[in-house]
N, C-alpha and C positions, 0 to 999 in steps of 0.2 A: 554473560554479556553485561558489563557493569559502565560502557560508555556507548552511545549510536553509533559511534565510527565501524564497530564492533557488528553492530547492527547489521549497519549499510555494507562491511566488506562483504556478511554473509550473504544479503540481499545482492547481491553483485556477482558471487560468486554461481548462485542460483538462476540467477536471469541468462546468464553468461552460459549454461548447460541448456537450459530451457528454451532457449528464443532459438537456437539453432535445431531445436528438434518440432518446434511450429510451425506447419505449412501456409503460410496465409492462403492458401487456394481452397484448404480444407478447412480453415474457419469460415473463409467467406459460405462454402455449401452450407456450412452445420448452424451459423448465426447471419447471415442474410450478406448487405453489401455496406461494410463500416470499415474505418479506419484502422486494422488492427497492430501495426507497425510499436511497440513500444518504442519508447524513448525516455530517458530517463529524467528524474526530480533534479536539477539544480539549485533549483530555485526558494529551498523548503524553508530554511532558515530565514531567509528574508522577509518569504510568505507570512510567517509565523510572528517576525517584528511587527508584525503590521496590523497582526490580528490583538485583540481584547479578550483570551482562553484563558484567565487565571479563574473566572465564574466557576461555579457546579451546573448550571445552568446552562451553559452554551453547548452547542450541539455544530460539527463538522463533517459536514457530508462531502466526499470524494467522489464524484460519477465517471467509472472507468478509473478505478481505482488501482489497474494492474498487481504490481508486488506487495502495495501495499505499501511502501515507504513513505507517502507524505502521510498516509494517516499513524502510522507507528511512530515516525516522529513525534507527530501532537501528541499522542497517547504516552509516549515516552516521559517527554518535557514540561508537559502540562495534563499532569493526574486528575485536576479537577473536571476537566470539560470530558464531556464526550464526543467521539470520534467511527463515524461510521462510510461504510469501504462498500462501494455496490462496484462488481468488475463480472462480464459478460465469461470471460474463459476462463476455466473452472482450473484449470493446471498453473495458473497466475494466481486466482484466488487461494488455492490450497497454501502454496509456500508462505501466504501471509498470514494464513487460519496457524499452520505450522511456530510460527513466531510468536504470535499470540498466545499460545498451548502457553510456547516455552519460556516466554518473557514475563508468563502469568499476569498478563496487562487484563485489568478488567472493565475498561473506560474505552473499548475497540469491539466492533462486531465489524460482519461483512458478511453479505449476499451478492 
């Protein structure tokens, strides 16, 4: 994967298999009474004009970080900051753990 577009189709492709096999009645049991409806990043590229991430120093926390696409962006486009991913459902989390393996990005964690 050598451009985000790349990224993000794969990301898309995996949400797209995934969100149809998530009960929101059985996440409510399993993690209490939250929002769990994803809905997707449009807004990434904008967000990221706006920010100041060329530092080594700076630090991006995402809470409810589903797929993981706003922080893989950052981690993508800007190597030097660090970028971290806290998402409550663990089958969201993985496909972003997954990306991370494979895109050997080492400026990306998640919990």
């Amino acid at each position: 994967m050598t451009h985000f577009s790349e990224i993000d189709r794969f990301l898309e492709a995996q949400i797209h298999t995934l969100e149809k096999s998530l009960d929101i009645a059985d996440l409510t049991i399993n993690y209490g009474v939250h929002f769990f409806q994803y809905e997707s990043s449009s807004f990434v590229p904008e967000l990221f004009e706006e920010l100041n991430l060329h530092d080594a120093n700076k630090i991006f926390y995402d809470l409810g970080s589903g797929y993981g696409k706003v922080i893989l962006y950052g981690a993508y486009h800007y190597p030097k900051a660090m970028f971290k991913g806290i998402e409550i459902i663990e089958e969201r989390n993985d496909i972003c753990t997954t990306l991370i393996e494979k895109l050997q990005l080492k400026n990306i964690t998640t919990h």
